[in-house]
C-alpha positions as CSV (number, residue, x, y, z in Angstrom):
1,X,-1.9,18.1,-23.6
2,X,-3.6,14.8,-24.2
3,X,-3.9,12.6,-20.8
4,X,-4.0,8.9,-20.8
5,X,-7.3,6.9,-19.8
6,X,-7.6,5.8,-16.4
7,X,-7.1,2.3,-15.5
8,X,-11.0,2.9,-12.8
9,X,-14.1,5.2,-13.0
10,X,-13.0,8.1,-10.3
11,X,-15.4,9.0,-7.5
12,X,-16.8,12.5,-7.5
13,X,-19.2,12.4,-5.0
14,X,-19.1,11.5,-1.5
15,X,-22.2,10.4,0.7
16,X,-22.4,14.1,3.0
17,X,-24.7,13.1,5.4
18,X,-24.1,14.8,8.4
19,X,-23.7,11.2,10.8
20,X,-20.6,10.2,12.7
21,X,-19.2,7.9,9.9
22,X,-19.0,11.0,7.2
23,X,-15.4,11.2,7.9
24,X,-15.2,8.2,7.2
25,X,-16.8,8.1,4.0
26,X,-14.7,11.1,2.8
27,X,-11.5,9.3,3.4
28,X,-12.8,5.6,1.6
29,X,-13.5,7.3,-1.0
30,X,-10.5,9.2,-1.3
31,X,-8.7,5.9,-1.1
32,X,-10.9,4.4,-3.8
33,X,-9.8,7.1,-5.9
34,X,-6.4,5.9,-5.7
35,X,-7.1,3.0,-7.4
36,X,-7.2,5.4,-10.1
37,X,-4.1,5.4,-12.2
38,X,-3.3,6.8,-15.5
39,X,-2.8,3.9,-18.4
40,X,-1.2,4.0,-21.7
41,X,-2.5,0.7,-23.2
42,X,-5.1,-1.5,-22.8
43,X,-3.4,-3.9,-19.7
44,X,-3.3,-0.7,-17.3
45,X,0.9,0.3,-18.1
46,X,1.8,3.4,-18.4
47,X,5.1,4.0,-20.6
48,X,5.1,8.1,-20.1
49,X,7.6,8.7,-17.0
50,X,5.3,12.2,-15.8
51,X,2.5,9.5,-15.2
52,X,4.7,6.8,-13.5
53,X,5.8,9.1,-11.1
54,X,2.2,10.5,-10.8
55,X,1.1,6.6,-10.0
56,X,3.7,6.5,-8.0
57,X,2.8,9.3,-5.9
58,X,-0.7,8.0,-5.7
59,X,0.3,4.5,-4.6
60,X,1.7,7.2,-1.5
61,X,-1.2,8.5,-0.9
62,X,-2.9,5.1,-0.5
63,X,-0.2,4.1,1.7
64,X,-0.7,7.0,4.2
65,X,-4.8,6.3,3.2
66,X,-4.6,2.7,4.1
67,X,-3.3,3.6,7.7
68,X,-5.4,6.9,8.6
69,X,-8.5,4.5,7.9
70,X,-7.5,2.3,10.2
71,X,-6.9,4.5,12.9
72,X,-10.3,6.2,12.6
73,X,-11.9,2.6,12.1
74,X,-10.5,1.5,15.4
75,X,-11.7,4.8,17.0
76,X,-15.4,4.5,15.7
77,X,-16.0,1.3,16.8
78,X,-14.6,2.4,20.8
């Protein structure tokens, strides 16, 4: 199967040093990742329906992202 191109570079590594905002890091970049979604032309649409709902399942994940980084911001600055 051929896959589309994705509409941002993903992120494959995450800074591991072992410090108290590594959690932190793991779970920005996971959310960066979900910028990441799969294109079939050139202005970032996708017109293939398994990829839609794939976008649409990220756009989830950054949803539920979004609100764990908050939660974890609020506790590292206590």
């Amino acid at each position: 199967m051929k896959y589309p191109k994705l509409t941002h570079k993903f992120i494959e590594q995450v800074d591991a040093t072992p410090d108290i905002k590594y959690p932190l890091r793991i779970l920005q970049t996971y959310r960066e990742n979900c910028n990441c979604k799969w294109s079939t032309d050139t202005q970032g649409n996708c017109d293939n329906e398994l990829f839609k709902i794939m976008n649409e399942h990220t756009d989830q994940r950054a949803k539920i992202l979004d609100k764990a980084l908050e939660i974890l911001k609020k506790y590292m600055l206590n």
